[in-house]
VOVEX-749408 format. One line per 8 residues: number of its first residue (from 1); their letters; for each residue x, z, y of C-alpha. Coordinates in steps of 0.5 Angstrom, whole numbers. Layout:
residues N
NUM> a> X Z Y; ...
This chain:
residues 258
1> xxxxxxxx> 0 0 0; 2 -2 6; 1 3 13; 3 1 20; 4 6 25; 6 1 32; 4 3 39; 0 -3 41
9> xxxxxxxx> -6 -4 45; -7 -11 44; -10 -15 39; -8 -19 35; -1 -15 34; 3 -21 33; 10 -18 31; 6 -14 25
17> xxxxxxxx> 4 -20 23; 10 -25 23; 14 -19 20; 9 -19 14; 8 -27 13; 15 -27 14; 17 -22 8; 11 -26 4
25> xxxxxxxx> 15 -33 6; 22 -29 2; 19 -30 -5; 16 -25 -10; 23 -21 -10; 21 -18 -4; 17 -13 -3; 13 -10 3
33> xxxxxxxx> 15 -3 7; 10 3 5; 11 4 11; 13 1 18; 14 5 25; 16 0 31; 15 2 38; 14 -5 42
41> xxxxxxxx> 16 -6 49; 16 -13 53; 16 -15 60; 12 -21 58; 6 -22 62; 0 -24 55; -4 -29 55; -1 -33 61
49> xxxxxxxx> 3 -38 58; 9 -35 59; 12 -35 51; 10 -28 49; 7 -30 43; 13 -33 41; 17 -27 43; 12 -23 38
57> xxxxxxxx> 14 -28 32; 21 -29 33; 22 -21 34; 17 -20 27; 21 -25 23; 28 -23 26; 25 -15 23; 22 -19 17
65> xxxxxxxx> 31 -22 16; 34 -15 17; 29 -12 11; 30 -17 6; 38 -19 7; 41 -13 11; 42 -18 18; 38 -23 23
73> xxxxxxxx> 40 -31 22; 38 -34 28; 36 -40 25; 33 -36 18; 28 -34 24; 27 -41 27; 24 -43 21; 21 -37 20
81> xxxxxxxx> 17 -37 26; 16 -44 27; 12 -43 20; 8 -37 23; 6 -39 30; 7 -47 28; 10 -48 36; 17 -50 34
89> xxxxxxxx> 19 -51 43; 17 -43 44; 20 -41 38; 27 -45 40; 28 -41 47; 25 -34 44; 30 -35 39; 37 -38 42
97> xxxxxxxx> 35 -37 49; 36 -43 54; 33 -48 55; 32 -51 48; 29 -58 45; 26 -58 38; 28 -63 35; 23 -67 29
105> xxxxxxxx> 28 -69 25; 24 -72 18; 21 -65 15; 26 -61 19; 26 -58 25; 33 -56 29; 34 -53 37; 38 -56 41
113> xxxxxxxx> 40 -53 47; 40 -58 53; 44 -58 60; 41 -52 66; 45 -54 73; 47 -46 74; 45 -46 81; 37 -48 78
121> xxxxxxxx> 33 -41 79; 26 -40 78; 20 -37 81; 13 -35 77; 6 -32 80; 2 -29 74; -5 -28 75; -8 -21 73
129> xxxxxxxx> -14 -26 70; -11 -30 64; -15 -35 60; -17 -32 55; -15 -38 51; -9 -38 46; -5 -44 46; -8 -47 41
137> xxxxxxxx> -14 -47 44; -12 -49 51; -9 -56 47; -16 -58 46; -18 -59 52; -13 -65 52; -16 -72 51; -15 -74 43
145> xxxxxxxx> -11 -82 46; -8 -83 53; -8 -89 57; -2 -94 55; 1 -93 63; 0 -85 63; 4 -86 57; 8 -88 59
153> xxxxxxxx> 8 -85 65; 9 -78 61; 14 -81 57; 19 -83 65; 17 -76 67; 20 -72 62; 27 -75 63; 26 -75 69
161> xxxxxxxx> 25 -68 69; 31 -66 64; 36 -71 68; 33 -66 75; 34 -60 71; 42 -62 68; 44 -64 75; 40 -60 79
169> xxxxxxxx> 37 -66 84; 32 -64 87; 28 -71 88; 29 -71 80; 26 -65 79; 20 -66 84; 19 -73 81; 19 -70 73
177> xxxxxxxx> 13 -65 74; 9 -71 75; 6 -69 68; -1 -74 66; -1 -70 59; -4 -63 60; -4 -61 68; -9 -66 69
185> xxxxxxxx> -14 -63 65; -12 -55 65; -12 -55 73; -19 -54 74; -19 -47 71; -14 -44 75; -17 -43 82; -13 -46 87
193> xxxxxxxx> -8 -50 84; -7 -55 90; -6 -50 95; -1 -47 90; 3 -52 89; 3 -54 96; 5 -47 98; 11 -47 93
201> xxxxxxxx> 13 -53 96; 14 -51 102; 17 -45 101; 23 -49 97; 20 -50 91; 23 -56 89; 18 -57 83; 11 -53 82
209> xxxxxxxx> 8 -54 74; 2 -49 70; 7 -45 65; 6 -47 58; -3 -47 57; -3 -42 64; -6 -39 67; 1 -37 70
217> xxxxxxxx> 5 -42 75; 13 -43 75; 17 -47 80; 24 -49 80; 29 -48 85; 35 -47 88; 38 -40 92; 33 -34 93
225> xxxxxxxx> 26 -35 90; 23 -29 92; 19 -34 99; 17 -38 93; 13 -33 89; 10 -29 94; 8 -36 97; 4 -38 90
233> xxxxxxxx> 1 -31 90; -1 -31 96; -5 -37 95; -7 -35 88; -11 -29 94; -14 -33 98; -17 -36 92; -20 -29 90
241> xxxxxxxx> -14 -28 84; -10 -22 85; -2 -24 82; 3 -21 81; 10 -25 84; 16 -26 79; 24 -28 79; 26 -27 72
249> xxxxxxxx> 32 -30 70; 34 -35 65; 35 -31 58; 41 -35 56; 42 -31 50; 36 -31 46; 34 -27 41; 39 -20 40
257> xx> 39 -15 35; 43 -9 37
């Protein structure tokens, strides 16, 4: 029998539940604690489209390697939590940090850590209000085909994008951020994303985007990124949504056991 005792207000607990999906994934030779105490702290606003369900998969699963083998592989855990949670793209920055593609390579799924211009820093507004949807819900409200030319568009931004974020040009950055996949049809339910976008930018955001599913919004920038998100909050308030205004770094480390 198996008993939880873990400090955790929310639901559901996704950390217990990667840990046990991931000691199940091991074999039969493995077998599950009768008894398991974790305090979980993070400072990962939930449900905002900022990779806390990641965190949680990669954390259970790191827990579930140390277990049965005494040690945490990083990549052991990458394809431990990409099983569990089925987003290889989050899994890959929780795991080893940075900024990270998710390569499908036939049946395989590998990380690779991409270029981050070092004077790039960020800026996040978080609403008290989240979306109530996980991001496999939120994907649902994307269109099933897209238009030959938004395809095609998408596909230019992106490089775009990753070739402004390796070399720091504004222009490029600004002009990857013109997403036609999924900001069209989630931006109408976070309250006055125009404003918030125009706010950042005439903060100094050189790029302005919804964080993951949302209902947070990130910006991309240079120097001191404080006017940008307090301008994003700020414009998030005259919306009638109290947000919180963030700076965090870029964790270029990953996942840590220690």
């Amino acid at each position: 029998m198996l008993a939880f005792s873990i400090e955790h207000s929310g639901e559901p607990n996704l950390l217990a539940t990667a840990f046990v999906k991931a000691i199940l994934r091991g074999g039969p030779e493995y077998r599950l604690p009768k008894l398991l105490k974790a305090k979980i702290t993070s400072d990962i606003p939930i449900a905002q489209g900022l990779g806390s369900s990641a965190a949680a998969t990669v954390a259970g699963a790191a827990i579930a390697e140390i277990w049965r083998k005494g040690k945490a592989d990083k990549q052991a855990v990458f394809e431990d939590a990409i099983e569990i949670e089925g987003h290889a793209d989050n899994a890959a920055a929780a795991t080893f940090g940075g900024l990270q593609a998710a390569l499908a390579l036939g049946k395989a799924t590998q990380a690779t850590p991409l270029k981050m211009h070092e004077d790039l820093r960020v800026a996040m507004a978080v609403p008290e209000e989240t979306l109530k949807e996980n991001t496999s819900a939120t994907r649902k409200w994307l269109p099933e085909q897209l238009k030959r030319t938004e395809a095609v568009s998408n596909q230019r931004a992106l490089l775009t994008l990753l070739y402004g974020l390796k070399t720091g040009q504004k222009q490029a950055i600004a002009a990857g951020f013109e997403d036609r996949l999924h900001v069209p049809h989630r931006k109408s339910v976070i309250a006055g994303y125009e404003d918030i976008v125009a706010s950042a930018v005439e903060a100094g955001a050189y790029g302005v985007t919804i964080s993951g599913a949302g209902g947070a919004m990130i910006a991309i920038g240079t120097g001191d990124m404080t006017p940008v998100a307090s301008a994003m909050k700020e414009a998030y308030e005259r919306h009638g949504m109290t947000a919180r205004a963030l700076t965090p770094g870029v964790d270029k480390d990953g996942l840590r056991v220690g």
